[in-house]
C-alpha positions in Angstrom: 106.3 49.8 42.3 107.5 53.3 40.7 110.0 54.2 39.0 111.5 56.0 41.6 111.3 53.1 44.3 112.9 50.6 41.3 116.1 53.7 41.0 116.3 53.8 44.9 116.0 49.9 45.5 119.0 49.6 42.9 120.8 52.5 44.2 120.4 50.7 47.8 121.6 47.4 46.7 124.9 49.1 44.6 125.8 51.1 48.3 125.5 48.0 50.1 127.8 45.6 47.6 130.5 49.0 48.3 130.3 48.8 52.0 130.7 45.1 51.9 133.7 45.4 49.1 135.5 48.1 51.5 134.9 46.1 54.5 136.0 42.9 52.9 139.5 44.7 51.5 140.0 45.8 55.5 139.7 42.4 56.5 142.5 40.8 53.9 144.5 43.6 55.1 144.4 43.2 58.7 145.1 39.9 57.8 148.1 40.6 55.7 149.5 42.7 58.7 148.9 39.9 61.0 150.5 37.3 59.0 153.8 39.3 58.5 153.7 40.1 62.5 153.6 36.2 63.1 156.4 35.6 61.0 158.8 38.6 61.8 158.0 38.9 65.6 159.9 35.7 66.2 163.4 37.1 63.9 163.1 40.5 65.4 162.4 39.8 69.1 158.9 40.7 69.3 156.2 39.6 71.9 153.8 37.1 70.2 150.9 37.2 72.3 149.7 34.1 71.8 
């Protein structure tokens, strides 16, 4: 392998680890926002669709 495919390989594997990162911090926060609509629907007359 070249140089070149060692630098894109790395380069590849450091994008994918960002994606995953920014995907992962979307998921805690539609979490976040999920947990606080479960627990203030019920005190501020909101539907709980469940």
């Amino acid at each position: 392998m070249s140089w070149l495919g060692i630098v894109i390989v790395i380069i590849g594997i450091w994008l994918a680890l960002k994606v995953v990162g920014v995907f992962f911090k979307l998921a805690m926060w539609a979490l976040v926002l999920v947990g606080l609509y479960w627990f203030l629907a019920p005190h501020l007359g909101l539907p709980w669709p469940f």
